[in-house]
C-alpha positions in Angstrom: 48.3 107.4 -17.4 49.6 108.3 -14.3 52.2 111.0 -13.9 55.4 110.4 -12.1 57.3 113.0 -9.6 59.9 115.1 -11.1 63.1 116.9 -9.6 63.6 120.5 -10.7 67.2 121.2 -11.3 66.7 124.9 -12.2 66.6 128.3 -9.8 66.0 131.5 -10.5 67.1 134.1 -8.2 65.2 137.3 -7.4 67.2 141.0 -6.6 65.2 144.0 -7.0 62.4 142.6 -8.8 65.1 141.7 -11.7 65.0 137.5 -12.4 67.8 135.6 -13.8 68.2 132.1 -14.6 71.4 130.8 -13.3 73.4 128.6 -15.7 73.1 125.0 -15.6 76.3 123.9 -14.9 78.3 123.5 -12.6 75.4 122.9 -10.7 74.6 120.2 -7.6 72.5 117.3 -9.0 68.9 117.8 -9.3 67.8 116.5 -5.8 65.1 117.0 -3.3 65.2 117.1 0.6 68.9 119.3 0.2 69.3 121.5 3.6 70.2 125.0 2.5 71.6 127.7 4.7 72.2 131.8 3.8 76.0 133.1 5.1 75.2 136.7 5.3 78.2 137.6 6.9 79.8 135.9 3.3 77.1 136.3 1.5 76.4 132.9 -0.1 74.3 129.7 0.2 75.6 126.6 1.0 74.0 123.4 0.0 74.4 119.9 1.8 73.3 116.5 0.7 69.3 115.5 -0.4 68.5 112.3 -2.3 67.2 112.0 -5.6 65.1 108.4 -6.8 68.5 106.8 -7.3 70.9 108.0 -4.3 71.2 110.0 -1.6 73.7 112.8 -1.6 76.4 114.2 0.5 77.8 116.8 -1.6 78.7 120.3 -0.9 78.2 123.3 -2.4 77.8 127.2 -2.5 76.0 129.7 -4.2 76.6 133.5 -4.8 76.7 136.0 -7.5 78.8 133.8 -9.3 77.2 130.5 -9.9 77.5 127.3 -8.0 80.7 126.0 -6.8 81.6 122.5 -5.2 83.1 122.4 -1.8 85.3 120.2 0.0 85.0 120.0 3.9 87.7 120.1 6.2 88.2 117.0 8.2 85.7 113.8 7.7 82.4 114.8 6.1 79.2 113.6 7.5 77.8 110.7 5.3 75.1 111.5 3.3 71.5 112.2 4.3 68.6 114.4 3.1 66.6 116.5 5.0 69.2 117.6 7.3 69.5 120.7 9.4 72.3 123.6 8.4 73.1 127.3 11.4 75.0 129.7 9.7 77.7 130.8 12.6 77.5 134.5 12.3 81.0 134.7 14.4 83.0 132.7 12.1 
């Protein structure tokens, strides 16, 4: 039988050699081909868009000590995509 590709919807997070399973909700969709960038000046992630077998995304959302959070852009939001690219502005 072959075996079909999966999406993992889980992340574990690494500080100081200590893991922790983040909680599994409110979380982004399980998806693959999300762009991902690190806001060290903010310190959080912010995710955009990826696709899963069914649709394509263009969601936003951030990450930090608290759990995921959805965002709303200012202005029009691009339409969704996968594999897109993300620059933290370290200015801004």
């Amino acid at each position: 039988m072959p075996r079909a590709p999966f999406v993992l919807a889980a992340l574990a997070l690494s500080a100081d050699a200590q893991y922790r399973w983040l909680p599994p909700r409110p979380a982004p969709a399980a998806r693959f081909g999300a762009s991902l960038v690190w806001d060290g000046r903010q310190g959080h992630v912010t995710l955009f868009g990826g696709q899963s077998y069914q649709t394509t995304f263009s969601d936003l959302w951030r990450w930090d000590e608290e759990g995921w959070k959805p965002l709303v852009a200012p202005g029009t939001a691009p339409p969704a995509r996968s594999h897109a690219a993300l620059a933290a502005d370290p200015l801004r």
